[in-house]
VMD Tcl script that draws the C-alpha trace (Angstrom):
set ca {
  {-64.37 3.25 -5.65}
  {-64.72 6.60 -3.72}
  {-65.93 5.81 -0.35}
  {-68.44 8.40 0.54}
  {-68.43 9.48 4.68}
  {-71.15 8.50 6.70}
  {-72.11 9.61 10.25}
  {-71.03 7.55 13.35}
  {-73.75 6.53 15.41}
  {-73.33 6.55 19.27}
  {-76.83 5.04 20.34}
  {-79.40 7.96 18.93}
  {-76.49 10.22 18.65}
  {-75.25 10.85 15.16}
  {-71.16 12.56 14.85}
  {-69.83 13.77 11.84}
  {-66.43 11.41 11.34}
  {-64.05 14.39 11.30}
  {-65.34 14.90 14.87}
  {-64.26 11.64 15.76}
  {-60.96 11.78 14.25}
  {-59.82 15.41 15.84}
  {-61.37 14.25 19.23}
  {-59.13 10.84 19.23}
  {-56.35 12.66 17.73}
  {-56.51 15.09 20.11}
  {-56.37 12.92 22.97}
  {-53.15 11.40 21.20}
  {-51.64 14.58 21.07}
  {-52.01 15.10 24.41}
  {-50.91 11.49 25.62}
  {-47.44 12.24 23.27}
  {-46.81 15.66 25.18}
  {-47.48 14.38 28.51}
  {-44.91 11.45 27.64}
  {-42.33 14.21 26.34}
  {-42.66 16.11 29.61}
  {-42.50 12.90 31.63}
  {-38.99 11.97 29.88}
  {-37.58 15.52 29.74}
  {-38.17 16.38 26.06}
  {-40.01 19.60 26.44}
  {-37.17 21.48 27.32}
  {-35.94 20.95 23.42}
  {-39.66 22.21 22.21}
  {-39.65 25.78 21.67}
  {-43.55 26.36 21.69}
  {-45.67 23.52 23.32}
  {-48.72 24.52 21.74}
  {-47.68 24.89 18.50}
  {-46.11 21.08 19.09}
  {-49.01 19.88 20.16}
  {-51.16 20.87 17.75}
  {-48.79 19.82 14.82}
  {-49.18 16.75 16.20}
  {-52.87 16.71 16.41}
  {-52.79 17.56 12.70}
  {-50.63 14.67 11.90}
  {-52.34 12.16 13.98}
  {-55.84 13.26 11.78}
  {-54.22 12.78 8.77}
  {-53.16 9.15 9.69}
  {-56.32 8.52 11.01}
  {-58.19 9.64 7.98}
  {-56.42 7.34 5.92}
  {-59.28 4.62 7.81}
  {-61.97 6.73 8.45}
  {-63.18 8.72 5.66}
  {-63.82 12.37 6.74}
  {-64.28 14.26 3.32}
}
mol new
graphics top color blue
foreach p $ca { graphics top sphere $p radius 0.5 }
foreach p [lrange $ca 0 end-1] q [lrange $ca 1 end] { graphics top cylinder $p $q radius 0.2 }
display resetview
């Protein structure tokens, strides 16, 4: 059965769930890189934005495996 996407409610607020997913994966991103620099691992990335938002684009496509965005 194809689930079809429906809008996440917030009170009277209504998101589109691809707005949800970037925003959490985005945060996620951001939690991984500040770990990295924390243990010493950004010396070994060559671009930090271009890691970070790699990982952003990963962490939708896990996440909209659960939430369906298209």
């Amino acid at each position: 059965m194809l689930s079809i996407p429906h809008e996440i409610s917030f009170g009277e607020i209504y998101l589109p769930p691809l707005l949800v997913v970037m925003t959490i994966a985005y945060l996620l991103a951001i939690g991984v890189s500040q770990m990295c620099g924390k243990l010493g691992w950004h010396k070994y990335i060559y671009s930090p934005a271009i890691a970070e938002f790699s990982l952003m684009v990963i962490f939708v496509e896990v996440f909209s495996q659960f939430i369906a965005i298209v």
